[in-house]
C-alpha positions, 0 to 999 in steps of 0.5 A: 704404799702411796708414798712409795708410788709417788716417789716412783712417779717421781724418780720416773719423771726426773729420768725422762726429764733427764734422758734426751734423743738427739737426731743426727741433724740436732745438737743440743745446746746445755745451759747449767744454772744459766751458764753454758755448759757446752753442746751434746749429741747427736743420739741419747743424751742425759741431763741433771735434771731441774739443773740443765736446760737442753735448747734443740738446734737444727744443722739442715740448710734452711730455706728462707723465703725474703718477701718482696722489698720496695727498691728504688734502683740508680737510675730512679726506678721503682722496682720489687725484688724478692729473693731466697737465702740458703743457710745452716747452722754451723757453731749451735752454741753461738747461735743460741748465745749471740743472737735471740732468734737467728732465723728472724735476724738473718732475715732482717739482714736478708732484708737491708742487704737486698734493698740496700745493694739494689739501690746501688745498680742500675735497672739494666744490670739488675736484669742483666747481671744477676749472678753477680748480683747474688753473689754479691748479696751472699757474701755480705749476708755471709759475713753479717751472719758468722759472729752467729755461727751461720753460714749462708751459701747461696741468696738468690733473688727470685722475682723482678716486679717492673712497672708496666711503663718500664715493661712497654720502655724494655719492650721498644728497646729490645725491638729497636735493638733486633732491628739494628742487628738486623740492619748489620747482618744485611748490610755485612751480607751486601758487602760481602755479594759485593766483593765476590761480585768484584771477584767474579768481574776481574776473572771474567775479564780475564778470560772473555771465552769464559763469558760466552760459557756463562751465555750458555749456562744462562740459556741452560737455566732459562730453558729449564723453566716453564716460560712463555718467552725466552731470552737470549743474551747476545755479546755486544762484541757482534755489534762491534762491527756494525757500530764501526761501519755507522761511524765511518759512513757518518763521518765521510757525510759529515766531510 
């Protein structure tokens, strides 16, 4: 009776050591005396026992956090970036049979990639082009990583960390820049005051009647105001006149 009770116990372990569930994201990789045998699942999935070797692979995208590397930019400035790879597994066999640990190797690529292009660009493109600089990344990660069947969509690089001397330097320049602009806006704006001004002249010369209706709007728009004192614009043509006769009488005493 105890002999059948453990054979029992036995048969039960071989089947639950034979049965496996896989999840809809999981792929079971099968190794038979050592030898791949080929990849299983997803759902119920039954091994020979004491035979086979059943290793779990997740195919969700992983998140892969770079930790904070020591790059020395083109233009010799010392800087620490850290960044985030995005990836799945795409062939479970090859990542499984190619490489020991494809979590730790693609993290190491990760890790050369970003210190290794960094050190190619200047501190300005770095802060400046920063979508071409992940692309860049992606596809060099991407392409080191598919003899292991993972294929990365996406590095992204997090944080920046500059020097505060670096800091104060991107401050100034940033500031000089404002100032520059600034300096454009109001000399593009005289420019074009100037111009309308020019216009404006050539219309009122045109037509003198038209300057004594500017006379008038300029009463108009003094009298509006609150003022103590008002002043009254008066043509210097009424002059005319005088001017003439001061000039002949200083003529004639002159004779």
């Amino acid at each position: 009776m105890l002999g059948l009770i453990v054979i029992i116990f036995f048969v039960l372990i071989l089947l639950a050591s034979a049965i496996k569930i896989l999840q809809e994201y999981e792929r079971g990789v099968v190794f038979r005396f050592g030898r791949l045998v080929g990849v299983k699942g997803p759902g119920l999935v039954i091994i020979v026992p004491i035979v086979d070797r059943l290793l779990r692979v997740s195919l969700r995208v992983v998140t892969l956090d770079v930790p904070a590397q020591d790059v020395i930019t083109k233009d010799n400035v010392s800087v620490k970036v850290n960044a985030v790879v995005y990836f799945r597994v795409m062939d479970a066999s090859k990542a499984i049979v190619e490489v020991q640990d494809y979590l730790y190797a693609t993290s190491q690529i990760a890790q050369t990639t970003l210190r290794s292009i960094l050190g190619e660009i200047e501190l300005d493109d770095l802060l400046g082009k920063r979508e071409m600089i992940n692309q860049r990344l992606q596809k060099i990660v991407d392409k080191a990583t598919d003899p292991w069947g993972i294929k990365v969509s996406a590095v992204e690089v997090k944080h920046i960390d500059i020097p505060v001397e670096m800091q104060r330097a991107i401050a100034r320049q940033a500031e000089a820049e404002r100032e520059r602009r600034a300096k454009i806006i109001l000399a593009e704006a005289e420019l074009q005051a100037s111009k309308k001004l020019s216009e404006a002249a050539s219309v009122l010369q045109k037509e003198p009647v038209s300057v004594q209706l500017r006379y008038l709007q300029t009463l108009s728009d003094i009298a509006t105001e609150n003022n103590s004192t008002t002043l009254f614009p008066i043509p210097m043509d009424l002059f005319g006149p005088i001017i003439d006769a001061f000039k002949k009488k200083n003529a004639k005493i002159d004779k």
